[in-house]
GUTIDREN-155427 format. One record per residue (C-alpha): residue in three letters; x, y, z. Coordinates in steps of 0.05 Angstrom, whole numbers, plus 32768, in hexadecimal, padded with zeros to 4 digits. Each point is the difference from the previous one (the first is absolute). Example, Ala and Ser with C-alpha at 12.3 -4.5 7.8 and 13.67 -1.06 7.14 Angstrom:
<atoms>
Ala80F67FA6809C
Ser801B80457FF3
</atoms>
This chain:
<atoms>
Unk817A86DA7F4C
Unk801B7FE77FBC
Unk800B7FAD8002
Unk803F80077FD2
Unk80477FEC802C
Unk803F7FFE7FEF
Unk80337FEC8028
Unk80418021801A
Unk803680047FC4
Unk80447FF0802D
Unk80447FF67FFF
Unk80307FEA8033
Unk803780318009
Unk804C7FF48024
Unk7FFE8034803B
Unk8042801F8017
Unk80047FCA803A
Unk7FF67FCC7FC1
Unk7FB57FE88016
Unk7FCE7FF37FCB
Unk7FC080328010
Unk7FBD80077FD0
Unk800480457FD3
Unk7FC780187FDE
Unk800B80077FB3
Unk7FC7802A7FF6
Unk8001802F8039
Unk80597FF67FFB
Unk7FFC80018055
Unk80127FC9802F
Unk7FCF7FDB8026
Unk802B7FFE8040
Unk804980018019
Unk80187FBE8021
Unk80378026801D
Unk7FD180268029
Unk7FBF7FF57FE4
Unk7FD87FE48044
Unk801E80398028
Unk7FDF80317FD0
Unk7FC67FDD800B
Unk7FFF80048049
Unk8017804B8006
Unk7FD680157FCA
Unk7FC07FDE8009
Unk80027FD98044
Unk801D803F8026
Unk7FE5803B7FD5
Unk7FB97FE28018
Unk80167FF48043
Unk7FE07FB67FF7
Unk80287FE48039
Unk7FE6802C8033
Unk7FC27FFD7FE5
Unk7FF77FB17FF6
Unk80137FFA8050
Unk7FCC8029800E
Unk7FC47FE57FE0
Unk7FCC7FDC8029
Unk7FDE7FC18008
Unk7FE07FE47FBA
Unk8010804D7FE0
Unk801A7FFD7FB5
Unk802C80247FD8
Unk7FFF801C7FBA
Unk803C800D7FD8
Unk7FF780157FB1
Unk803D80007FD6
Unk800A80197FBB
Unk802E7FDF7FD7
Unk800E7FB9801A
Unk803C7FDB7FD9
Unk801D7FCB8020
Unk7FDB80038040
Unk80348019802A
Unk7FD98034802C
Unk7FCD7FDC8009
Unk802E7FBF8017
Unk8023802F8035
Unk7FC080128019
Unk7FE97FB6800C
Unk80437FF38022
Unk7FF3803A802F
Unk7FBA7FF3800D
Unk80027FB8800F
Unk803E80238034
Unk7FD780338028
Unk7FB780037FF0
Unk7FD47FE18031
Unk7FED7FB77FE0
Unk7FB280088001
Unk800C80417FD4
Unk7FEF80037FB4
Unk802D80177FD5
Unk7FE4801D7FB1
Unk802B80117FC5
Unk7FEC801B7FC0
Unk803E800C7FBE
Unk7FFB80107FBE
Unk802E7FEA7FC9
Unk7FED80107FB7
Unk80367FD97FE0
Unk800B7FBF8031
Unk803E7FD6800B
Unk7FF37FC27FD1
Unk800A7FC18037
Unk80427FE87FF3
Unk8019804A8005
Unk7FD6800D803C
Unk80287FC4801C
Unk8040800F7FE8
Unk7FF98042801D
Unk7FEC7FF08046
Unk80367FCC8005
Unk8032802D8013
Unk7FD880098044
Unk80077FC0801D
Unk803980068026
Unk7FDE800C8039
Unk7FCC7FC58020
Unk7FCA80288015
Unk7FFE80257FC2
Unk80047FCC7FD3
Unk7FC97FE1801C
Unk7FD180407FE9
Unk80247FF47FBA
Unk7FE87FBB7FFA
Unk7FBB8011800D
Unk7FFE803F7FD1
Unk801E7FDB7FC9
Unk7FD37FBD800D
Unk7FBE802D7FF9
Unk801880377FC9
Unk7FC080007FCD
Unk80047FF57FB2
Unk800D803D7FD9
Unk7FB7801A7FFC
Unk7FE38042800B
Unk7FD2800E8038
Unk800D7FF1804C
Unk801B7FC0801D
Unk7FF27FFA8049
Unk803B7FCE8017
Unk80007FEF804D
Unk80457FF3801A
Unk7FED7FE98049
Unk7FB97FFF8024
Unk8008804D8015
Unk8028801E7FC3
Unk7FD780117FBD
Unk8020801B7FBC
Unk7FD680217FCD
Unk80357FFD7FCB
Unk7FDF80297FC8
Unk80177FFB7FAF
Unk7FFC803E7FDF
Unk8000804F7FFD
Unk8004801A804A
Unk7FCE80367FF8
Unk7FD07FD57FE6
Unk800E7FD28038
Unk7FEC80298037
Unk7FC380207FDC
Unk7FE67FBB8002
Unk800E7FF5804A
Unk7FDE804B8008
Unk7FBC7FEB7FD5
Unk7FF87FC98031
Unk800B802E803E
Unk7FC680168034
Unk80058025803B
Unk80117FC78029
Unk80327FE67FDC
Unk80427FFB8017
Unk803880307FED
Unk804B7FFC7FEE
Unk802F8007803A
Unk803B800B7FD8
Unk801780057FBC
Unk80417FE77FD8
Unk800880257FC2
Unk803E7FD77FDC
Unk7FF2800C7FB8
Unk8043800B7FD1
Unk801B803E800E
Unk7FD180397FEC
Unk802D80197FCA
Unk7FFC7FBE7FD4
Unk7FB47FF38025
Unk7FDC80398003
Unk7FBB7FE57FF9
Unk80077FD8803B
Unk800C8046802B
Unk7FC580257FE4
Unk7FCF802E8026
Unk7FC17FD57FE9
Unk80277FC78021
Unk8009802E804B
Unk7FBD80127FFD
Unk7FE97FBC7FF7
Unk802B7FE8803D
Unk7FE2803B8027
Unk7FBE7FE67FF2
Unk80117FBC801E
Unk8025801D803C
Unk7FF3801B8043
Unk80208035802C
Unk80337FDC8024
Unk80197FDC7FC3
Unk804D80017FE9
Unk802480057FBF
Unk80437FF57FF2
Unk802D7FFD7FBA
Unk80417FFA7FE9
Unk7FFE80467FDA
Unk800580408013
Unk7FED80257FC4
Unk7FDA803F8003
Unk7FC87FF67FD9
Unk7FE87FB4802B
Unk8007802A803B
Unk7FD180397FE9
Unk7FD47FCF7FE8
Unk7FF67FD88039
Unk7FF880408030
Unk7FC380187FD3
Unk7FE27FBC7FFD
Unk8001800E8054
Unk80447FD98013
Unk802780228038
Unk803C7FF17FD9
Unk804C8010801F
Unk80467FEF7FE0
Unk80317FDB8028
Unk80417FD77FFA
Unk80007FD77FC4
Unk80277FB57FFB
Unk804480027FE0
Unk801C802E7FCC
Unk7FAF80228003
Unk800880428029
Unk7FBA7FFA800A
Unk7FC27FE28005
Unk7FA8800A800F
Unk7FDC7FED803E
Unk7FBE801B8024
Unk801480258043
Unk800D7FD58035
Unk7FB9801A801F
Unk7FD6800E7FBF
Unk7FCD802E7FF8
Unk7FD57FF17FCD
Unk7FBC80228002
Unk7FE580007FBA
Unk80067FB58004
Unk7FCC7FC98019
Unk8004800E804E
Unk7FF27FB88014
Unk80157FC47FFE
Unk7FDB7FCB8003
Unk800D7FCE803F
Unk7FFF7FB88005
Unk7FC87FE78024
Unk7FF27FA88013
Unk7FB27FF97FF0
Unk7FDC7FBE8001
Unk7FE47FEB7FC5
Unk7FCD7FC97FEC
Unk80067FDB7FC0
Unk7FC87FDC7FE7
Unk80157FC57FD0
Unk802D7FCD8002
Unk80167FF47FB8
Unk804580147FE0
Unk7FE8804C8001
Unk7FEC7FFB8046
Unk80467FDB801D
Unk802E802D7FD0
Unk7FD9804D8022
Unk80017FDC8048
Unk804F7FFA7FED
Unk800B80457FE9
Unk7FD880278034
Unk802C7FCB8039
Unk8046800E7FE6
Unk7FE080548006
Unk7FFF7FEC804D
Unk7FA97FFF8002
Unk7FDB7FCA8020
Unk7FDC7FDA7FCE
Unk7FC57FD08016
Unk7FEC7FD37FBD
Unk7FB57FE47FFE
Unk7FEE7FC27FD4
Unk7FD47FCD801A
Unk80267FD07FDB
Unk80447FE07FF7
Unk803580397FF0
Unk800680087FAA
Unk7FCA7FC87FFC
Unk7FD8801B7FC8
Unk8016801C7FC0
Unk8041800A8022
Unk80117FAE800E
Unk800D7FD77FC3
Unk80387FD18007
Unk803080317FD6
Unk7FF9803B7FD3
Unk8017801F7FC2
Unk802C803A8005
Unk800A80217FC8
Unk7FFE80457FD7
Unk7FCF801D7FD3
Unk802880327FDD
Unk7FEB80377FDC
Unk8026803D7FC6
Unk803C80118025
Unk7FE180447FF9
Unk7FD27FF68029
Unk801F7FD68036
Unk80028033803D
Unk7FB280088000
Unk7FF27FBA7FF5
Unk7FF07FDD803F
Unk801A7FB87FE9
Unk803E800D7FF4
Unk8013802B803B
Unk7FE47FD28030
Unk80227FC27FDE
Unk804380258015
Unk7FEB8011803C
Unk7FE77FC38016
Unk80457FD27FDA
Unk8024801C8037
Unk7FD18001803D
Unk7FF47FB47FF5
Unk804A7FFA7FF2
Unk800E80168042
Unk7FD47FDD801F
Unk80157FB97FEB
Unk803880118035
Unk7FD37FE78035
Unk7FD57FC57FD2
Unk80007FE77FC0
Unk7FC580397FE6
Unk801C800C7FB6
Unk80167FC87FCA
Unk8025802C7FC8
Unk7FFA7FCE7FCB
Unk7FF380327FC9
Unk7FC980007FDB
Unk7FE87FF27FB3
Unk7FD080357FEB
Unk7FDD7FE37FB9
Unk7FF4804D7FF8
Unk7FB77FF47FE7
Unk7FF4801D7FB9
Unk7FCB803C8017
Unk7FFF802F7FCC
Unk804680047FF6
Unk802A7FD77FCF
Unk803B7FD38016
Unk802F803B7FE7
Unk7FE880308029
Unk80017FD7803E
Unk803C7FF67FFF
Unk800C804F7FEE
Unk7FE98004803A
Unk802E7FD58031
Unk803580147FE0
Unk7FFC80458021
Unk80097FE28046
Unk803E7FE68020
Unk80117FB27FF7
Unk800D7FFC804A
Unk7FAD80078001
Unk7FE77FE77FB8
Unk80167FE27FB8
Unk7FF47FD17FC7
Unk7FFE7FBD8013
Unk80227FDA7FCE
Unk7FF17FB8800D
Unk803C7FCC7FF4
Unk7FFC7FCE7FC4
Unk7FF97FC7802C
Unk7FCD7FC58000
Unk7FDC80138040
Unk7FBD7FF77FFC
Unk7FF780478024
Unk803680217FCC
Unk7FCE7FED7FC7
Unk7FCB8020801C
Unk80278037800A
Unk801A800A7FAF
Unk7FBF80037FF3
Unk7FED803D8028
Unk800A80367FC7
Unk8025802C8040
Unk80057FEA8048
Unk801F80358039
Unk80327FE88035
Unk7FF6802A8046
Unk803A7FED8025
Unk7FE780258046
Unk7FC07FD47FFE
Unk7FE77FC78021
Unk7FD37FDC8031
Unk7FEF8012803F
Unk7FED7FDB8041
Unk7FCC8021801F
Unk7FFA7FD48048
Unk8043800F800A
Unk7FEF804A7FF5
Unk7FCF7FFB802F
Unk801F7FDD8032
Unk803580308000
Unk7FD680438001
Unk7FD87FEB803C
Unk803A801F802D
Unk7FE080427FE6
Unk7FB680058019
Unk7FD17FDC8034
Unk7FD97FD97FE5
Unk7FB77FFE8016
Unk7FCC7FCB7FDC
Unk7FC680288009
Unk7FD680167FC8
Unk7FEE80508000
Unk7FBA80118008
Unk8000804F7FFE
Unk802B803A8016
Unk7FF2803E8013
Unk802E80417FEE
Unk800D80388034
Unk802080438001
Unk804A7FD7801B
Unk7FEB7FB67FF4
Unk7FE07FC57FE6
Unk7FD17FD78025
Unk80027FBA7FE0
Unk7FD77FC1801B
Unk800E7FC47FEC
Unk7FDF7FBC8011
Unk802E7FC78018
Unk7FC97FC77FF4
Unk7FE180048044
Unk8000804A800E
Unk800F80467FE5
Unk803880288019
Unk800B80477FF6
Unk804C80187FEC
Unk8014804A7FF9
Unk8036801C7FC4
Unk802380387FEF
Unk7FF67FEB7FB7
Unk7FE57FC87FDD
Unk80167FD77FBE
Unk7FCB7FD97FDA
Unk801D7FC87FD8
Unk7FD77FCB7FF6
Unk7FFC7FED7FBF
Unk7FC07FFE7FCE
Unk7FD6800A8049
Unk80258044800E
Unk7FB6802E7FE6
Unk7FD77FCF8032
Unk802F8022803C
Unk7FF3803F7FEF
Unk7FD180127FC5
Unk8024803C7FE9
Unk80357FD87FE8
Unk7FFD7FE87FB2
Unk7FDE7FC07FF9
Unk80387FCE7FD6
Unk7FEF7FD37FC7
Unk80127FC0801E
Unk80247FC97FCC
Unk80007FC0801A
Unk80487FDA7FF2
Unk800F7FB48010
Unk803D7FE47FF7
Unk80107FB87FF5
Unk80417FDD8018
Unk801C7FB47FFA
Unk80367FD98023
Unk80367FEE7FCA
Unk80147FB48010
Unk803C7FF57FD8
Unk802B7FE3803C
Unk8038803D7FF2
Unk801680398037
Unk7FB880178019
Unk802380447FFE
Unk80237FFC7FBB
Unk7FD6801E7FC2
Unk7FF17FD17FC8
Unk801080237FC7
Unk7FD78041800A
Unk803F80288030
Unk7FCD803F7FF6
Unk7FBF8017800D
Unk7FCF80077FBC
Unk7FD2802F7FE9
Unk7FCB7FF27FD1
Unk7FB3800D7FFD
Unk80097FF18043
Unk80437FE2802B
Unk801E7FBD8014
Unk803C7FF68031
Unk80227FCB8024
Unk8006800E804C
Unk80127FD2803A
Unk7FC17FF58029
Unk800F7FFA803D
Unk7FBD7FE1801A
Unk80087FC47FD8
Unk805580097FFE
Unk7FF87FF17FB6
Unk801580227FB8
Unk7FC6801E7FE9
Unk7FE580207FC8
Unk7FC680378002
Unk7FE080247FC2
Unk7FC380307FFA
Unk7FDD802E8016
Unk7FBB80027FEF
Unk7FDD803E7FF7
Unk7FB480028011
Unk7FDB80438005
Unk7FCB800B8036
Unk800C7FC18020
Unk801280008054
Unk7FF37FAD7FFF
Unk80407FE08019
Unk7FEC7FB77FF4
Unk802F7FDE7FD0
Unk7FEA7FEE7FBC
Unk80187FCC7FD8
Unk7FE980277FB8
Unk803580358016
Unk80397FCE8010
Unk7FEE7FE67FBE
Unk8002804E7FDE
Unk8047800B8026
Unk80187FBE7FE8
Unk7FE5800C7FBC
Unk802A804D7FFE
Unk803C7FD88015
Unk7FFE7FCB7FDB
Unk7FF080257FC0
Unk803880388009
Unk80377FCE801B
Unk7FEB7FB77FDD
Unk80457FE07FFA
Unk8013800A8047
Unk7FB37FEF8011
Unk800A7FBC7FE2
Unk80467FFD801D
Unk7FDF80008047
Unk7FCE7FCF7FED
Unk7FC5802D8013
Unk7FB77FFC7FE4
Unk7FC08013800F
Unk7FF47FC68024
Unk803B80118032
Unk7FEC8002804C
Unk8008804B8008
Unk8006802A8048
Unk7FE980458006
Unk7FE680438019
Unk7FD980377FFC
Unk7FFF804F800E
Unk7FDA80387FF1
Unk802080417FDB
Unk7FE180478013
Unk8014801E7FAF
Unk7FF580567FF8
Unk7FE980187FBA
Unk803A801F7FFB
Unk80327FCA801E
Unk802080278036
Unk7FF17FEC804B
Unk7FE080348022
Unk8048801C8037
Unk7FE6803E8034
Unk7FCC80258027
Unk7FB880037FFA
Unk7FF280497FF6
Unk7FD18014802A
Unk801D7FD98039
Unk8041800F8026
Unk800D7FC3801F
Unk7FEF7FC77FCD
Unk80327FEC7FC4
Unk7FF87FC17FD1
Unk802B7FD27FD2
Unk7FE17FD07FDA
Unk7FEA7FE77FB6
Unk803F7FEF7FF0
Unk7FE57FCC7FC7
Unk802F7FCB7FF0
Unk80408024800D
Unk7FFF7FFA8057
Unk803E7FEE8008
Unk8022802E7FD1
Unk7FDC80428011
Unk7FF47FF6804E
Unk803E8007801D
Unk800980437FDD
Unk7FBD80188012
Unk7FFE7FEF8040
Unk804480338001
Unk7FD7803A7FDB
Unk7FC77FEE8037
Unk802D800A8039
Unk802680357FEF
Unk7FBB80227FEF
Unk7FE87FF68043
Unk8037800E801D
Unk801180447FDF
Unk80417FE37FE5
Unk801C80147FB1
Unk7FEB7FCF7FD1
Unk802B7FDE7FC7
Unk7FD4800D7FCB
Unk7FE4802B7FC9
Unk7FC5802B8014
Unk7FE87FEA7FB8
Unk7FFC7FB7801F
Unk7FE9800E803B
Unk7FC3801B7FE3
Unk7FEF7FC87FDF
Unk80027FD7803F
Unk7FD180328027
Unk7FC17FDE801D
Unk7FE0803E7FEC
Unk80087FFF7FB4
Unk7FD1801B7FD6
Unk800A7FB87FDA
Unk7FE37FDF8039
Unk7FBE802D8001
Unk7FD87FCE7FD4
Unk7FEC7FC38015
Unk80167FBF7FED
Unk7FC37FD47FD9
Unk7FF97FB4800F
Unk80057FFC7FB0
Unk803E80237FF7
</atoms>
């Protein structure tokens, strides 16, 4: 899948009932009909796939999988969420997957689904879509518009699109239970209605699955009937004569002839840090029952500084879908976004990136940037002011501004994930793996107690290899960070003159801290191979203050801090890869054991995504990535074969 997007060329067109409706320029067709364009919708799509027959029927905790090529403005897949949150049961699951190789820019995309908020309910699903529509970037965006409703909106060709969701497939993953195809019409499309592109959806389907199109032209038909869709014609919407569907009882033997069913387990996660919480989360909101050991407090280790960094590490633009950082930065913008509905989890300050030098000259890092979209990264062009901070700043030869970073607060995090999982404090001492179930004893202190699982998720950390020694033993990196009260008698909860986060050879933010309800200020971390010691040292407060001081010295003095400055702080241990990807999946030769851990310095960002490429892993669900990535994340990498040395 090629990383170069471009965005839907439009223009708004008077239609004969003078509404303003999004045209294509370069495929010259219209994106919908306001006049009549959600009744298409439901008689093509909703009723060609009998979906509200279908979504009354569906059992407790069963999901359903819709694909759709050719998504637009959204519309299909709105109707659905109005009709699903109408009849399907509530504890059912519902999974849809588009394509769009040119998207909507926002403000179109907005413009567009404006017109459909005459009615409550509906504009209600509008809101939401347009809240969490993703930056113009190829590759899937997994955007969750309620707790049991996923969209895997994916940027670019269609074909390529699902020969990625194929590569990832086994045989128990789930299928497609019905498919949209709403490119442009096939005259002015045609690659969108190709027979690579049927046989690719056959591959992904399974016997009972339904079709259904606008078009009734000869050749889609013939196509999909020798891919192995029982393909009919019936009455088409409008001025069309006619239109495709499968037969109202298909029979479809060439395809897959199963589909995979839904089934609670009870699963054991061992770990309490942020990859830990964020699978226990995942697996709950799948319907499982998720027990969570850690002996300790929950996201008490490397997990439980005061606040963290959020922030990007981007990479060639190029390159972007296969590069772990940058997916799960988007991923995770909008699952902490959602969450500071319930708590105050996510501070989007913005942050300065000082874009360290590398190999790379100041030109082409900011080459670079440029590429992206503002909304996500630019030059920072600091003002001409007398702020000690803005001098520090003009001397930076280029410094980034990431407008969708931050700080996050990760008690409140925890606080508010613990609704997922039980927690047990007990500390695993073995396991044992049977033909249907783990065996896991765990000691509480005073005794051991035995537990049984259906599956089992180690997560702890640099410690994960001492679980279970087939498991890749981490380089473990030491990091303390060092934090002050700021005492200057102003708003505890109004910045000083640093409104964003800063990166550096190392960080520094203000944050509230709301153990000592004052303005703070923390910088660091430090970064200490081979060492598990979690005493504080004073020689690496002094190396974090020294990083600070020396990157940021105006607004160092400003603040009045020196070495000699009373400093708070707090240690955690890293578990680092060679390769710096956390190690997301199943042991091989086991069946019931996964991992996710080694996440490095980057926790926050790449957990929450992970622990959504874990779950739908164990679960058998479609995952929103590249198999390219996903390889690199495999606990069973041939990069992970040698051993890490104490030296390295």
């Amino acid at each position: 899948m090629t990383d170069t997007l471009k965005t839907a060329d439009i223009v708004w067109k008077e239609d004969h009932n003078g509404c303003l409706i999004p045209t294509s320029r370069h495929f010259d067709d219209i994106y919908f009909s306001q006049a009549g364009g959600l009744s298409e919708t439901y008689h093509v799509f909703i009723h060609g796939n009998r979906l509200t027959e279908r979504f009354g029927q569906l059992t407790k905790n069963e999901r359903f999988m819709i694909a759709e090529t050719g998504f637009g403005t959204g519309l299909n897949f709105l109707a659905v969420c109005q009709l699903w949150q109408k009849i399907a049961p509530k504890s059912t699951r519902l999974h849809f997957i588009s394509t769009e190789k040119y998207p909507l820019g926002h403000d179109d995309f907005a413009q567009a689904l404006s017109a459909w908020r005459t009615d409550d309910s509906f504009g209600d699903w509008v809101d939401a879509l347009i809240q969490v529509y993703p930056l113009p970037l190829a590759g899937c965006h997994r955007l969750h518009l309620s707790e049991k409703i996923t969209l895997d909106l994916w940027f670019g060709e269609a074909l390529d699109t699902l020969n990625e969701i194929a590569n990832n497939q086994h045989e128990h993953s789930i299928r497609i239970d019905a498919w949209f195809l709403d490119g442009f019409t096939p005259a002015k499309n045609p690659d969108m209605w190709s027979d690579a592109l049927f046989k690719a959806m056959a591959q992904l389907s399974h016997r009972k699955t339904t079709v259904a199109t606008f078009t009734a032209a000869g050749f889609v038909r013939r196509g999909l009937i020798d891919a192995g869709f029982d393909m009919v014609k019936s009455a088409g919407f409008g001025r069309k004569r006619q239109m495709l569907c499968t037969a109202p009882m298909p029979n479809q033997p060439t395809l897959n002839h199963y589909q995979i069913g839904f089934k609670p387990k009870k699963i054991a996660i061992i770990g309490g840090g942020i990859s830990g919480v964020s699978t226990a989360a995942a697996l709950s909101y799948r319907g499982h029952v998720v027990h969570l050991f850690e002996p300790d407090d929950i996201m008490a280790g490397a997990s439980g500084n005061p606040c963290a960094l959020f922030s990007p590490k981007l990479t060639l633009l190029d390159h972007a879908t296969n590069h772990l950082p940058t997916v799960s930065f988007l991923y995770s913008y909008r699952h902490y976004k959602a969450m500071n509905l319930y708590s105050q989890i996510f501070d989007q300050i913005g942050v300065l990136d000082f874009l360290l030098p590398s190999q790379k000259t100041a030109k082409k890092r900011q080459a670079l940037i440029d590429e992206y979209p503002k909304s996500l990264i630019s030059t920072h062009y600091p003002q001409k002011d007398s702020s000690a901070l803005g001098q520090d700043l003009r001397q930076t030869d280029i410094v980034a501004h990431i407008p969708m970073g931050g700080i996050l607060y990760p008690i409140n995090i925890a606080k508010l994930l613990k609704k997922h999982f039980i927690h047990h404090p007990f500390k695993v001492v073995r396991f044992q793996e049977q033909e249907n179930r783990v065996v896991l004893t765990a000691f509480d202190g005073q005794s051991h107690q035995n537990f049984s699982f259906d599956q089992v998720v180690i997560a702890a950390g640099f410690a994960s290899h001492l679980i279970d020694n087939r498991l890749f033993n981490c380089r473990k990196i030491r990091g303390q960070v060092t934090w002050l009260a700021l005492t200057n008698g102003d708003d505890p909860k109004k910045p000083t003159q640093a409104t964003n986060a800063i990166k550096y050879d190392g960080y520094s933010t203000e944050f509230f801290d709301s153990k000592s309800q004052s303005k703070s200020l923390l910088f660091g971390a430090s970064f200490i191979r081979n060492n598990t010691e979690t005493k504080l040292s004073d020689d690496e407060h002094l190396s974090n203050f020294q990083k600070f001081s020396q990157a940021l010295p105006n607004y160092c003095q400003s603040l009045n801090i020196s070495k000699d400055t009373h400093f708070e702080g707090r240690v955690g241990i890293r578990a680092q890869t060679p390769d710096y990807h956390p190690l997301v999946g199943k042991l091989s030769d086991s069946d019931h054991i996964f991992c996710l851990y080694g996440m490095g310095s980057k926790g926050f960002s790449f957990a929450p995504f992970c622990a959504e490429i874990l779950a739908d892993l164990m679960d058998g669900g479609i995952l929103p990535m590249s198999s390219k990535l996903l390889a690199k994340l495999s606990p069973n990498r041939d990069r992970l074969n040698t051993p890490i040395q104490e030296e390295d």
